[in-house]
N, C-alpha and C positions, 0 to 999 in steps of 0.2 A: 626615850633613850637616844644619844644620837651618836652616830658612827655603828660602823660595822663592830663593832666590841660585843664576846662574848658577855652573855651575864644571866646569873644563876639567885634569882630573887623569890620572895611567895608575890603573892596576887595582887598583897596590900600595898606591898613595896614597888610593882611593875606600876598599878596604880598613881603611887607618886610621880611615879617618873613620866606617868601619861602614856603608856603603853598599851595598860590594859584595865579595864571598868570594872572587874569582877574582887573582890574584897574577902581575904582568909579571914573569917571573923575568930578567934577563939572559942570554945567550946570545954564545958568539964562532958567529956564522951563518958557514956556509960558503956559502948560497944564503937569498934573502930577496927577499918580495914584501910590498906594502901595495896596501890599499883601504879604502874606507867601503863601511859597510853603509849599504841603503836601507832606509830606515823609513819611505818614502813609499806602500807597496805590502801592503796586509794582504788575504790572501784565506783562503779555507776550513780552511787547515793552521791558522791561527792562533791565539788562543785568548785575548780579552776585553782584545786590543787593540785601538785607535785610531788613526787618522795623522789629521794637523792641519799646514799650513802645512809637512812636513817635517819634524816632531816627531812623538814614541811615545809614546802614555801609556795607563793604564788606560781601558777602554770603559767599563767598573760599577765603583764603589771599595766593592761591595757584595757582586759574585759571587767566587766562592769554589768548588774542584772540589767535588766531591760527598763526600768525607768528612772534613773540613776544618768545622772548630766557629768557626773567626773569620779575620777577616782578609780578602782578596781577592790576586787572583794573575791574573798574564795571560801570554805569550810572542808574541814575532813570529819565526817560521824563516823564516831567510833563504831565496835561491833556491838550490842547488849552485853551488858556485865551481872553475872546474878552473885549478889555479896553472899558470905557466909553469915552475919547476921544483918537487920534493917538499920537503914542510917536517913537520918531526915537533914545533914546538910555533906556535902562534898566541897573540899579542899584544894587547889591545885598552886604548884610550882611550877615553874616555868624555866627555862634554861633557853636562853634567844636571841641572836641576831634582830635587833632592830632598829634600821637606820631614822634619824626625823624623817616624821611625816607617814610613819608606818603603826600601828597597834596589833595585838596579838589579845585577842577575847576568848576565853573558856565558859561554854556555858552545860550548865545538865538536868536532864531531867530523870522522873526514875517513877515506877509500879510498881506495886506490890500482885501478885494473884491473876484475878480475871481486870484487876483496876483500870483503867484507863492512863496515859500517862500523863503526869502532872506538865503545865506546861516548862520552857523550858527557863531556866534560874541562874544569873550566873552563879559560878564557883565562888562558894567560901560564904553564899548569903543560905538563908534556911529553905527548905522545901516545905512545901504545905502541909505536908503529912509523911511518916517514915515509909520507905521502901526499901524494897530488898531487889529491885533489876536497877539499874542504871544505867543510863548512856550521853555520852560527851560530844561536843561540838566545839570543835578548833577554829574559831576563826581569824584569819586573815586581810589586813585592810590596808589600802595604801592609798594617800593622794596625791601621791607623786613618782618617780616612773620607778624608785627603790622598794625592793621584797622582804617582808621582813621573813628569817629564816627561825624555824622551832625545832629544837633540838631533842629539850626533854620535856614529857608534861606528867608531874608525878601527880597521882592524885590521891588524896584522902578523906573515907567519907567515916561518920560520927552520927553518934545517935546523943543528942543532948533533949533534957525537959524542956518543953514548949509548950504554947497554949492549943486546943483542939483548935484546927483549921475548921473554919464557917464556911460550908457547902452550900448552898442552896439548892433544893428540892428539884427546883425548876431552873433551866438555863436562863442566863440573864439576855434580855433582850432591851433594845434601842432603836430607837428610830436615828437613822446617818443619812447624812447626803450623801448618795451617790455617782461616781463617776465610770465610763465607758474604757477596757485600759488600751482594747485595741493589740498593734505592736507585733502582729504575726510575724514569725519567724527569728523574732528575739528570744532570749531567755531568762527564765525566771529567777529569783533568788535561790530555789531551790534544784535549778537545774532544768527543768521542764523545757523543752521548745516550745512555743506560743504556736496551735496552729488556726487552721481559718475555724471559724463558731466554735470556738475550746470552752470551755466548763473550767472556772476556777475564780478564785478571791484572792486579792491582796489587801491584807490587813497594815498598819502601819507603826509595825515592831515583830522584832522575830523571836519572840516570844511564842506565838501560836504558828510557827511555819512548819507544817507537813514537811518532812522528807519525801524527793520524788518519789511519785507513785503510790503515795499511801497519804491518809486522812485521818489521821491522828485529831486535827484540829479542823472542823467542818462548821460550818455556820449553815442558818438557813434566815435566805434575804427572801424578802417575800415585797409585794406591793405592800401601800400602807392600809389598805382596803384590804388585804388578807386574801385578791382573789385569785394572785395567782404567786407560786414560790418557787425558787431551787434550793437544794441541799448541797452547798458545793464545798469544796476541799480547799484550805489557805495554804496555795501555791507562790505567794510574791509576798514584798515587802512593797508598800505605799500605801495612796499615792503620795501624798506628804509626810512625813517623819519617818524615821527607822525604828525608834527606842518610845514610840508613844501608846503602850498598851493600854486605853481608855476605858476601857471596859470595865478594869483592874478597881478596887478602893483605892485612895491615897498612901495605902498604908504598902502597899506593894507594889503600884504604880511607880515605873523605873523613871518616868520625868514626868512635871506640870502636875504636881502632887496637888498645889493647888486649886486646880479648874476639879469640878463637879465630877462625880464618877458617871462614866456613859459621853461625857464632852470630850471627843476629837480634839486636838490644840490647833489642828489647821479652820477647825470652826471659829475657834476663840479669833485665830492672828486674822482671821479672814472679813472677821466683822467688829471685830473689837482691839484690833490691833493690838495685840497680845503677843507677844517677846518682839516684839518691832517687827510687826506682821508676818515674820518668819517662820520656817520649820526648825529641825534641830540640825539641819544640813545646811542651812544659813541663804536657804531658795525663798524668796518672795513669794507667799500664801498666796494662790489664783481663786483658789473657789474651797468651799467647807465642806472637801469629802475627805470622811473618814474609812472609808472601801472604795477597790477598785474593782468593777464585775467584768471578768473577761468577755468577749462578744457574745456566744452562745448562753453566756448567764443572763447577760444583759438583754439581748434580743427575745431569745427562744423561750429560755430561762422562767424570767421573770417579768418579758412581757415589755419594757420599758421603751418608752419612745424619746427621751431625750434624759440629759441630765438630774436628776433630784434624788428627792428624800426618799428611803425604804425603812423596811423595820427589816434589825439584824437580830436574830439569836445564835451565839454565840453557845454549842450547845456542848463543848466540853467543859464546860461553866456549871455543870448540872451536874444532880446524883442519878444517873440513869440508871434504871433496875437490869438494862440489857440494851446491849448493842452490836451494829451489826455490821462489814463495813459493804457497801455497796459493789457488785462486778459484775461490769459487762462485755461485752465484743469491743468496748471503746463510746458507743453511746452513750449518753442518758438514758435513762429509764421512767415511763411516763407516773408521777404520784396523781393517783386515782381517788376518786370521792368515796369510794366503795371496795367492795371487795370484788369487783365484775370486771370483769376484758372494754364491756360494755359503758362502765361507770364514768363521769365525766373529767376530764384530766383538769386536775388542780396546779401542776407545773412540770420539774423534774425533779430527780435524782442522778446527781453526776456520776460517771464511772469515779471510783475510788472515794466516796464521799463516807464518811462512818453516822450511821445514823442511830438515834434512840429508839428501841424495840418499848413502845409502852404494853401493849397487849396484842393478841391476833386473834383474826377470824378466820373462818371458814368461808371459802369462795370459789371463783372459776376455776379449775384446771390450768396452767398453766407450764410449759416448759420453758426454762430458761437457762441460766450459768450453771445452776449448780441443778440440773436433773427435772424433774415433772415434780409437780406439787397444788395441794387444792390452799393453803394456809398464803393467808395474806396478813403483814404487821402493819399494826399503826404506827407511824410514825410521825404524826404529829396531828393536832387539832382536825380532822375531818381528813386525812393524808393515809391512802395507804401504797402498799406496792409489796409483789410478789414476792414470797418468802424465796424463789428460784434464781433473785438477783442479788440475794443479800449472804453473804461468807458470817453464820455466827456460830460454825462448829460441830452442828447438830442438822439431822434431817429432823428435827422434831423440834415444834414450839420453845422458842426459848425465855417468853413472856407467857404471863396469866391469860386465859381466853377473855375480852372485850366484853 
């Protein structure tokens, strides 16, 4: 869109005009709900936006996440929304100020129950499975020093027949090059301030981005040798691409549908010259990392003495029988070979990381977050840690005993 001109379009139509990425598809709904989002309401989740009068626009047309060479970027999350019945895709209009050189993105995701939530989709494409909570992400982008301003964002969600979404049992994992992201005292996509040996991941699409302070979408990177891992929480967007969810099939993979599932595109442009060695942000591919391990992942973490390859699991990817999300004082918390104080430390657990509860045992005493406790979960291949650090609801096992 160019000029300041109000204008009042669906998603498909902002789309044409290059505004916005997210696509109203039609739908025969069997069940269907509408609301407006409030954009009068910005607090601490939010990230370098503004409210004015009932309008949303850039805070800075100057900040920019922390490893981002130009432009400026901002998002308002909405509050949870729990529908009156389940809808497996969401709708949105848009009413907006935006000048060239500006877009305005809608994206959502949504849960049903105890579920996990789906990652996040734009508006108007289908979600994996129906839900009945839902929640919005307004984003804001500009590469040049104009704001685009949101007015109104009506949304509407639909329950239409689909095919059963393909789970898998087990979280999908890959081996990725790794890179160090560094950068204290900058900020993250999601708002975080970077500080010295911080605990966290950037993946490269914001599709799997944790909202600050929580771990919605948690990987575990580990050596390729398996001898040593962290659990940590995807806090940033990198280090190359924004829109390159790899992990993804082709069939829901938002770009490079083409390249293999599990291939990075900065692997591909880095060694095979693939979109003219570029990313999607049109930066010259330096090296084939598709994660970026903040210091204390990378150092403490996961042990790493310079640049390379790790194995990533990607564990909201999974049908996990129980989950739990990690808290501490602000530490890491050390994953143990055993259920002993004594047991030999396999890596970490970051503050706020959500982990997979497979079974528990019984073990040492220990007091921690949440009280005294003898029950230790596994969480992963030979991996445990104190049932005292983990928030899953209950003083009592909330997986089958080991």
């Amino acid at each position: 869109m160019v000029g300041n001109v109000t204008v009042r379009r669906t998603v498909a139509a902002l789309l044409a005009a290059g505004a916005v990425t997210a696509v109203a598809t039609p739908v025969s709904a069997a069940e269907a709900t509408a609301w407006r989002a409030d954009l009068s309401s910005v607090d601490s989740d939010d990230v370098n936006v503004a409210a004015a009068s009932g309008a949303l626009t850039l805070r800075d047309a100057a900040w920019r996440p922390a490893d981002r060479a130009a432009g400026s970027e901002g998002y308002l999350l909405s509050a949870e929304r729990r529908l009156p019945a389940p809808v497996n895709r969401v709708a949105a209009e848009i009413s907006a100020d935006a000048p060239q050189g500006t877009t305005v993105d809608v994206d959502v995701r949504g849960r049903s129950g105890a579920d996990d939530w789906t990652e996040w989709t734009p508006a108007g494409t289908a979600l994996p499975r129906a839900v009945n909570v839902v929640q919005t992400r307004i984003t804001l982008s500009s590469t040049t020093a104009a704001r685009p301003t949101v007015r109104e964002v009506d949304l509407t969600g639909s329950l239409s027949p689909q095919a059963n979404a393909i789970v898998a049992s087990t979280p999908l994992t890959y081996t990725i090059y790794a890179t160090r992201e560094g950068l204290t005292g900058h900020t993250t996509a999601n708002g975080h301030v970077i500080a010295s040996n911080d605990h966290f991941v950037a993946l490269p699409s914001g599709k799997a981005l944790s909202p600050k302070g929580t771990g919605n979408y948690t990987v575990r990177v580990c050596k390729t040798d398996n001898s040593r891992c962290e659990y940590a929480p995807v806090w940033d967007v990198g280090p190359w691409n924004t829109k390159d969810d790899y992990w993804n099939p082709s069939s829901v993979r938002a770009e490079y549908k083409d390249l293999p599932q599990g291939q990075p595109e900065a692997y591909a442009a880095y060694h095979n010259g693939y979109n003219g060695g570029r990313d999607d942000l049109g930066y010259k591919v330096g090296n084939p990392a598709g994660i970026d391990l903040a210091d204390g992942t990378f150092n403490s973490g996961v042990g790493l003495g310079d640049n390379g390859n790790v194995k990533v699991t990607y564990l909201w990817t999974g049908s996990a029988a129980a989950t739990g999300l990690v808290q501490t004082a602000g530490d890491p918390v050390n994953v143990r070979s055993g259920a002993h104080t004594t047991s030999s430390v396999k890596g970490l657990a970051a503050n706020y990381a959500k982990v997979n509860i497979e079974c528990y045992v019984n073990g040492d005493s220990v007091t921690g977050k949440f009280g005294t406790s003898k029950i230790w979960d596994r969480i992963g291949p030979g991996h445990y840690i104190s049932d005292t650090y983990v928030k899953t609801g209950s003083d009592k096992p909330v997986a089958p005993l080991c």
